[in-house]
C-alpha positions as CSV (number, residue, x, y, z in Angstrom):
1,X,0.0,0.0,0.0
2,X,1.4,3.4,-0.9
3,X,1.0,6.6,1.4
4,X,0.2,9.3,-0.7
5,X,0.6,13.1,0.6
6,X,-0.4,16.5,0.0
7,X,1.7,16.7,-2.7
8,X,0.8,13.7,-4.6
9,X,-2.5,14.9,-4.1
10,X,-2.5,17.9,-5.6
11,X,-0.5,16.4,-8.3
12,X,-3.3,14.5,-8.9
13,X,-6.0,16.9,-9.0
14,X,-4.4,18.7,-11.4
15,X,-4.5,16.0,-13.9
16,X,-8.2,15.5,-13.5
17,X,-8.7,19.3,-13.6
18,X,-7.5,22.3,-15.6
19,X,-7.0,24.3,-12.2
20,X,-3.4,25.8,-11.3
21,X,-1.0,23.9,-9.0
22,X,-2.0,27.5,-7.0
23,X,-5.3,27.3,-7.1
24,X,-5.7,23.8,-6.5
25,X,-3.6,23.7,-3.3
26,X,-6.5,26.9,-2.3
27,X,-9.2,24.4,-2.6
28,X,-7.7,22.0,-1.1
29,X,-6.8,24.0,2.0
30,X,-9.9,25.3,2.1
31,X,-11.9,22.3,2.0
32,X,-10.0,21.3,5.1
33,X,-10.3,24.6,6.8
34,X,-14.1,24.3,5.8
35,X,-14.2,20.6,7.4
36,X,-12.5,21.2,10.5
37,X,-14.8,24.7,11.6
38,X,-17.5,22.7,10.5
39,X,-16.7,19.9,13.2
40,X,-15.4,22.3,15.7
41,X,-18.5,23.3,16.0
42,X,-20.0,20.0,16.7
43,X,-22.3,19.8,13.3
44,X,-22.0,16.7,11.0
45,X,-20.9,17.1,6.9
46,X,-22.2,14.7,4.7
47,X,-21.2,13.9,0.9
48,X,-23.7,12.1,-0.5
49,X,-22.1,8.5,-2.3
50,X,-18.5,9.7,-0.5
51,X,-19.4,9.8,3.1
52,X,-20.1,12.0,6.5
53,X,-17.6,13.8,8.5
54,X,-18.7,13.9,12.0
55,X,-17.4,14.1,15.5
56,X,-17.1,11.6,18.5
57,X,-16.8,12.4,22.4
58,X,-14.3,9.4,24.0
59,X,-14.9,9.1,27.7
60,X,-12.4,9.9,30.5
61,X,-10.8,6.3,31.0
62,X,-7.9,4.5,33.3
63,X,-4.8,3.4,30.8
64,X,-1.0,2.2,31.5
65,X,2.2,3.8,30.5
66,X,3.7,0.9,28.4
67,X,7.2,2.1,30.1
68,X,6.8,2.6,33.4
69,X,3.6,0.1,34.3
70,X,2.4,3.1,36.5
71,X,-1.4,4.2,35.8
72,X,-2.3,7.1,34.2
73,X,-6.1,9.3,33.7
74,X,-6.3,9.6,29.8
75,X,-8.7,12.8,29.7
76,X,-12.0,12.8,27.8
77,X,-11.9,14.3,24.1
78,X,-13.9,14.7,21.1
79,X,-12.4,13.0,18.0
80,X,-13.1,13.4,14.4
81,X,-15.2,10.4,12.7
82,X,-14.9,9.6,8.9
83,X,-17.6,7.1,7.9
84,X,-17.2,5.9,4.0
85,X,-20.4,6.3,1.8
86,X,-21.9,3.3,-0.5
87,X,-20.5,5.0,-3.2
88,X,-17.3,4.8,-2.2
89,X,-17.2,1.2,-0.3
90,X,-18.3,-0.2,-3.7
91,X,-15.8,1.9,-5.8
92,X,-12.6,0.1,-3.5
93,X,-13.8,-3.2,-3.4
C-alpha cells in the first residue's frame, strides 16, 4: 500500500482538472479549513455517495504507561469520525 501526501495529491487533482498547481492547493486547503470549523462546532458534513464527517466524544478512561507500568487518567476528548459512503465502499472493493 502506498502513502500518498499533500503533494501527490494535488499532483493529482491537477490531472483531473485544468486548475493551477496554486489554485488547486486553495481548494484543497480550504476544503479542510471548511471541514474542520464545521466539526469544531459540533455539526455533522455529509457527501452524498462519498461519506459523513462527523465528531465523536471518547470518555475519561484509566490506561497504562507501556514504560513505566504506573497508571495514568487519559482525559476525555472529542475525536473526528470519517464514515465511508456506499458510493465509495463499492468503488474500492
Amino acid at each position: 500500500m502506498k502513502n500518498v501526501n499533500k503533494e501527490m495529491f494535488i499532483s493529482a487533482m491537477i490531472e483531473k482538472t485544468d486548475f493551477s498547481k496554486k489554485d488547486t492547493e486553495a481548494m484543497l486547503d480550504a476544503f479542510v479549513e471548511v471541514v474542520t470549523s464545521i466539526l469544531r462546532k459540533g455539526d455533522k458534513l455529509t457527501l452524498t455517495g462519498f461519506g459523513t464527517f462527523r465528531t465523536s466524544a471518547r470518555a475519561a478512561r484509566d490506561g497504562i504507561n507501556p514504560q513505566t507500568k504506573e497508571k495514568i487518567k487519559i482525559a476525555a476528548t472529542t475525536v473526528p469520525k470519517f464514515t465511508a459512503g456506499k458510493t465509495l465502499k463499492e468503488a474500492v472493493k
